[in-house]
Each structure stands twice: as structure tokens, then as C-alpha cells.
C-alpha positions, 0 to 999 in steps of 0.5 A: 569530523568526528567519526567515532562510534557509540554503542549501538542504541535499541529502541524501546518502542517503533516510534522511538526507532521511527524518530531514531532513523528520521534523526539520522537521515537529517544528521546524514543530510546535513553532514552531506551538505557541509561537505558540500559547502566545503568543497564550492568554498574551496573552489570559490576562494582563489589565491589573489597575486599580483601581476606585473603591468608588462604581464597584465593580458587584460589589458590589451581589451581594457586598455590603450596600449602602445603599438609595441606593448599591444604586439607584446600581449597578443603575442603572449596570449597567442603563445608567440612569446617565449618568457625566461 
């Protein structure tokens, strides 16, 4: 965002200032909320990868798996299996 900063502005009347700071309090408020929708934005997008079959964890409660394969995953989730 651009922060540079203008000349301080006098207010001719109290309802000209009066309008000045309740225009402020909106740009503040919006400027807030942006920042804001930019941080759940950032935490909301992920960065999709590809999983190899023999890695997929899921699997194991979404699949019917082989013996070896089952063993393999729960094992892997238990933190038994050590990968190179």
C-alpha cells in the first residue's frame, strides 16, 4: 500500500473536519479489513503436491488396503517407519 503523506489539511468549518475524521475512520477501517482478507487469503490458499500411492495416509481409512500395505501406513503414521 501506498503511505506516502500529504500536506496536513485545515478544515475551513467543524463540519468539514467533522466529515474529514469520519472519512478517515472509514479509509482506517477499510485499509484494516483488506489487511485482514489478506492474511485468511494467505492462510486458506495451500500449495496442492502430489503424493505418491505408497505415501497416501488417507488411504489406510479410505481404502482396502493389503495386509502389508495397512501395516506399512499405520506404521507410518505411528512414526514406526523410517523413510530415506
Amino acid at each position: 500500500m501506498n503511505t506516502q503523506r500529504s500536506k496536513p489539511m485545515l478544515a475551513r468549518s467543524t463540519c468539514e473536519a467533522e466529515t474529514i475524521a469520519e472519512v478517515i475512520r472509514k479509509i482506517q477501517w477499510l485499509r484494516n479489513f483488506v489487511q485482514e482478507i489478506t492474511l485468511i487469503m494467505k492462510i486458506l490458499v495451500t500449495e496442492y503436491q502430489w503424493i505418491p500411492s505408497k505415501n497416501r495416509l488417507a488411504d489406510v481409512r479410505t481404502r482396502a488396503l493389503d495386509r502389508i500395505k495397512f501395516k506399512y501406513l499405520t506404521d507410518k503414521i505411528m512414526g514406526s517407519v523410517n523413510e530415506q
